[in-house]
Every structure is written in C-alpha cells, then in structure tokens.
C-alpha positions, -999 to 999 in steps of 0.1 A, spaced: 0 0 0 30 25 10 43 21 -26 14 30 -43 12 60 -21 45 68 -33 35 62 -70 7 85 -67 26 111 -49 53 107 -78 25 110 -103 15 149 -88 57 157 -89 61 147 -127 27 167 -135 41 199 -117 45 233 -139 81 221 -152 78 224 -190 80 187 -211 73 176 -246 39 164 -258 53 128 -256 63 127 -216 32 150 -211 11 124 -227 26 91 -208 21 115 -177 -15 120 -183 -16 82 -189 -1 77 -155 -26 100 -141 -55 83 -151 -40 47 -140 -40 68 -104 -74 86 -108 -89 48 -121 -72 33 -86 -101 24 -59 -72 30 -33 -67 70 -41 -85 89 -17 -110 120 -32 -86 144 -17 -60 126 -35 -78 124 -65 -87 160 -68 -52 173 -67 -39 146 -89 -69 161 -113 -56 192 -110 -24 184 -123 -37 168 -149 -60 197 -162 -23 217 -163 -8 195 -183 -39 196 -207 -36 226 -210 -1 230 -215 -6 205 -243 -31 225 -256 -9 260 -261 18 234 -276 -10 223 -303 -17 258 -312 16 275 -314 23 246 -337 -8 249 -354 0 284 -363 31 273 -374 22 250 -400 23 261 -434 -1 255 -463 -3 256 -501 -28 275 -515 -45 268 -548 -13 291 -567 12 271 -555 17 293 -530 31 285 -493 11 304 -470 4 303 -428 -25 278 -415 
C-alpha cells in the first residue's frame, strides 16, 4: 500500500509546472489516469492529482496551437502560406 502512495505522490511531482514535450506530457496524463482509475486514491487525492492533470492539458493544448499556427499550407497558386 505505502508504494502506491509513493506512485501517486510521484504521479502529482512529474505533473508539476516544469515544462515537457507532448510525448512525456502524454505518458504523464496516462499515469494519471491509472492513479485517478485506482479504488485505493482517496477523493482528496484524487482531486489534486486532477488538478495536475487539467495543467498539463492545457499545456498541451498552447503546444497544439503555437504549432498549429506554425504550419504552413499551399494554396491553390502554389503558394506557401500560414495555416
């Protein structure tokens, strides 16, 4: 019981405001779920665990759109122009 306490716990430190790449942010919000879907995490537990996940959604988010912005298209001329 004590180590999944310490994976959950290690679940909310990974999902703190430190910037990562869509990939690790992904497997984190995997990791997050696994802990949110555990009958053992308490609501309190669960809650801030949420929390962090919501951040890193939305840090995955702005990521999506700066690179959305980013990407270029080609218009019927031939063109390139900004999506």
């Amino acid at each position: 019981m004590e180590k999944e306490i310490t994976d959950k716990q290690g679940v909310e430190e990974q999902a703190s405001g430190e910037e990562v790449t869509l990939e690790e942010a992904f497997q984190r919000l995997d990791e997050i779920m696994e802990a949110l879907e555990d009958r053992d995490t308490s609501l309190e537990d669960s809650f801030r665990i949420y929390q962090k996940g919501m951040e890193l959604i939305r840090q995955c988010s702005q990521k999506i759109d700066l690179v959305e912005k980013k990407v270029l298209v080609i218009d019927e001329e031939g063109e390139l122009g900004e999506f």
